[in-house]
C-alpha positions as CSV (number, residue, x, y, z in Angstrom):
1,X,-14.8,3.4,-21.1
2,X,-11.5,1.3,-21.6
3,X,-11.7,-0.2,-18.5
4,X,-14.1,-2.9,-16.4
5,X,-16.6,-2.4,-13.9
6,X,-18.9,-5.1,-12.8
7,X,-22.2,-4.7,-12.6
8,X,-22.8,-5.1,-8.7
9,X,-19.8,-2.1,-8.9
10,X,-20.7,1.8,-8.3
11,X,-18.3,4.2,-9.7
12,X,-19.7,8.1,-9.3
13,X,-19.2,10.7,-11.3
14,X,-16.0,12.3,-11.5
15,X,-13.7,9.4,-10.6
16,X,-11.3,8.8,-12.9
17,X,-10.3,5.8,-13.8
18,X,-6.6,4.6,-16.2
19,X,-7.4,1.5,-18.9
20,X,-7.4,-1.9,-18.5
21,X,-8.1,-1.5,-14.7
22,X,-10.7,-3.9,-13.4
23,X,-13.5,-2.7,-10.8
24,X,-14.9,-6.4,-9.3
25,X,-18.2,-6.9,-7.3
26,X,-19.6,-4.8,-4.9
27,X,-16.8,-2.5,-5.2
28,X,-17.8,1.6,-4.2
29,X,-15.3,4.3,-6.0
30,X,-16.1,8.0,-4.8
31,X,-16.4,10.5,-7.6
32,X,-13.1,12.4,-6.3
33,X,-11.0,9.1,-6.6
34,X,-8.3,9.2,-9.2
35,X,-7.0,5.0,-10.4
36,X,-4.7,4.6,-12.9
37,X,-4.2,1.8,-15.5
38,X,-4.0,-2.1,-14.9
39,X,-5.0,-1.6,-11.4
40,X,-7.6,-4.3,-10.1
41,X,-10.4,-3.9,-7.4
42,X,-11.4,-6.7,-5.8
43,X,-14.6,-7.6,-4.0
44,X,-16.2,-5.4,-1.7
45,X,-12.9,-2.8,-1.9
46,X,-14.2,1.4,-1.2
47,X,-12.1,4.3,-2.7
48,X,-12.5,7.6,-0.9
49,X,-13.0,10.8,-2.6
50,X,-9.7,12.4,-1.6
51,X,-7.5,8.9,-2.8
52,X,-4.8,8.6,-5.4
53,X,-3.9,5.5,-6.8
54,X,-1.0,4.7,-9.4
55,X,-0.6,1.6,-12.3
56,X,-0.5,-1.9,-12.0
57,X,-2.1,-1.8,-8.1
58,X,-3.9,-5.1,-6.8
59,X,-6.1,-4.2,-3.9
60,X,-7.4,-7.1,-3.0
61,X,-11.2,-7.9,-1.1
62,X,-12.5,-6.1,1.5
63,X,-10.4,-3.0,1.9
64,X,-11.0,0.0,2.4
65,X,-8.8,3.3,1.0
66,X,-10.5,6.5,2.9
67,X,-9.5,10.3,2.2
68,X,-5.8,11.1,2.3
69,X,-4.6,7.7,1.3
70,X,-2.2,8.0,-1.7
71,X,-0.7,4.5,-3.2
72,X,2.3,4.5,-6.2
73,X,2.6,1.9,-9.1
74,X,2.9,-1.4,-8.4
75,X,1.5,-1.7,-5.0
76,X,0.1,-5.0,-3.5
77,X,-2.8,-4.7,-0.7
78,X,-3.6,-7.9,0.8
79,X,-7.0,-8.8,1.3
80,X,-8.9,-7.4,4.8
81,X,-5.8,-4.9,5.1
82,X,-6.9,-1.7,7.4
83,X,-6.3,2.3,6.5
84,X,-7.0,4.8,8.6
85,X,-7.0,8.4,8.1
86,X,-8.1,9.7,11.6
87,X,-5.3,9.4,14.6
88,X,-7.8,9.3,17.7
89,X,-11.6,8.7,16.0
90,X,-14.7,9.3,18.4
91,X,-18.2,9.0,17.2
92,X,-19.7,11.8,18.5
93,X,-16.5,14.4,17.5
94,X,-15.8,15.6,13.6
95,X,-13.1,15.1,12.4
96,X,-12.4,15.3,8.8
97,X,-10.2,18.5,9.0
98,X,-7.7,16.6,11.0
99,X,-7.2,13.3,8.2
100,X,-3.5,12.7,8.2
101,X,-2.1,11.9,4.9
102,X,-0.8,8.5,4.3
103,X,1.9,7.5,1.3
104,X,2.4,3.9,0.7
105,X,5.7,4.0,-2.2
106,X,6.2,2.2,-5.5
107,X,6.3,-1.6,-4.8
108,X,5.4,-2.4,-1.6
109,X,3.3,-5.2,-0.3
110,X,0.7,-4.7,2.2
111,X,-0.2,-8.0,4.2
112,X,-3.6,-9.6,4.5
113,X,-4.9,-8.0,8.0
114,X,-1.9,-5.6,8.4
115,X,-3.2,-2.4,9.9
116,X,-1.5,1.0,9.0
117,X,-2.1,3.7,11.2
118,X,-2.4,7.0,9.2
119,X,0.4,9.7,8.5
120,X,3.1,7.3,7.5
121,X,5.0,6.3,4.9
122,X,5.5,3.0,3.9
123,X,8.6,3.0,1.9
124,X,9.7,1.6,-1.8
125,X,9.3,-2.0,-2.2
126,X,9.4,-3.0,1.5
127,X,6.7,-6.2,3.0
128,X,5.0,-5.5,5.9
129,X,3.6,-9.4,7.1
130,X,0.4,-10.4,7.5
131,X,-1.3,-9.1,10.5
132,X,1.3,-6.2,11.3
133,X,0.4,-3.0,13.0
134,X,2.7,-0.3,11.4
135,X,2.2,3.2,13.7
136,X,5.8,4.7,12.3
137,X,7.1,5.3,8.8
138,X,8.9,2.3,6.9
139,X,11.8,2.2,5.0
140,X,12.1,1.2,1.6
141,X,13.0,-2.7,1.2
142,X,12.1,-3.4,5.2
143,X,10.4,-6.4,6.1
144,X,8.4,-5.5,8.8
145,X,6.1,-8.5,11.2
146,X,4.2,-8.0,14.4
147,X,2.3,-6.2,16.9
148,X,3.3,-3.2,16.5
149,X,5.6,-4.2,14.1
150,X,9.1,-4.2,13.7
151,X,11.8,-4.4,11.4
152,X,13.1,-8.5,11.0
153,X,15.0,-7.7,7.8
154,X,15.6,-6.6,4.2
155,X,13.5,-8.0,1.3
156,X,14.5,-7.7,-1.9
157,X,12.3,-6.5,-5.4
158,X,11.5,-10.1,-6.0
159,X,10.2,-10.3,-3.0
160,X,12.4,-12.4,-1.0
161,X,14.5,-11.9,2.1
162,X,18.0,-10.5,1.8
163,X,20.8,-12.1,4.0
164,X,21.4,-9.1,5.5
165,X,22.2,-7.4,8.9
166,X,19.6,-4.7,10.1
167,X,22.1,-2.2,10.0
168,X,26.3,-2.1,9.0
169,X,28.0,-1.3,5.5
170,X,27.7,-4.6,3.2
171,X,26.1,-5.6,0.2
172,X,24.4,-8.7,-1.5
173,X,23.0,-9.7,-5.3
174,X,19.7,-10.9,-5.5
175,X,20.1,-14.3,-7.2
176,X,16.9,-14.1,-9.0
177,X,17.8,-10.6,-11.0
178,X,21.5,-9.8,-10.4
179,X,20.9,-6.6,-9.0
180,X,23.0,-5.4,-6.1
181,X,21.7,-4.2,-2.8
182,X,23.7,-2.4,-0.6
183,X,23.7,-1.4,2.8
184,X,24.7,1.7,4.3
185,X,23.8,2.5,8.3
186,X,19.9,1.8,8.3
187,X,19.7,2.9,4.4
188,X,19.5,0.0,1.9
189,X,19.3,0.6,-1.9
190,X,20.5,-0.9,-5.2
191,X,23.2,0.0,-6.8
């Protein structure tokens, strides 16, 4: 085993887990679960059976990642952030053959609180604030706030906000890397 799990931790059979990821206290990771390396588990965090997770992911306390969830590389859940994989839950109805698959891309950052509603995807390197209620897909780079939330702006890789309109053809550097980001309708990329 190249990789921690504390004590407190249960990790069933089957799940696999990369190196050098760290599995904290209380933690619960179902036996179809698939981690990969450098990831870390915080406190009290449950991985679903049917959940794919890539490198270098921080999922911090208290969160939950049910069946159909599927996060790439570098991915930043805040702690007390929300999944969901059922669109209209009732008790007394089953509903596991109706999960909706949920993506959240390379880079992005997942508030403390926010709330995704499942089938989405939350696009490359975009910031949805703390407390936000996304119910649509994202778009990479988007900063995203509110209740349900809404596009305010464009956030770089660094993590910062771009002086940007929300849509238009222009184009800006980040001054912490020197890469170029550039605008084209409602479609930002770098260059």
């Amino acid at each position: 085993m190249n990789y921690h799990v504390h004590e407190s931790a249960i990790v069933d059979a089957g799940a696999k887990i990369g190196s050098d990821t760290r599995v904290w206290h209380f933690v619960h990771v179902c036996g179809g679960a698939q981690i990969g390396e450098a990831c870390s588990l915080g406190q009290n965090v449950f991985i679903g059976n049917k959940v794919t997770i890539g490198n270098n992911v921080k999922i911090q306390n208290n969160v939950s990642v049910y069946d159909n969830v599927h996060i790439e590389d570098d991915v930043f859940c805040g702690p007390s952030m929300v999944f969901t994989n059922v669109y209209n839950p009732r008790s007394f109805i089953e509903r596991k053959t109706e999960y909706r698959d949920t993506l959240v891309k390379k880079g992005a950052t997942l508030g403390a609180n926010c709330t995704i509603v499942c089938g989405v995807t939350i696009g490359e390197y975009c910031l949805v604030g703390a407390g936000a209620v996304i119910n649509k897909n994202v778009p990479a780079f988007a900063l995203m706030v509110g209740v349900p939330a809404k596009q305010i702006g464009w956030i770089s890789k660094y993590g910062e906000q771009l002086d940007l309109p929300l849509t238009g053809n222009e184009s800006t550097t980040c001054e912490h890397t020197g890469e170029e980001y550039v605008l084209e309708g409602d479609v930002l990329f770098i260059k």
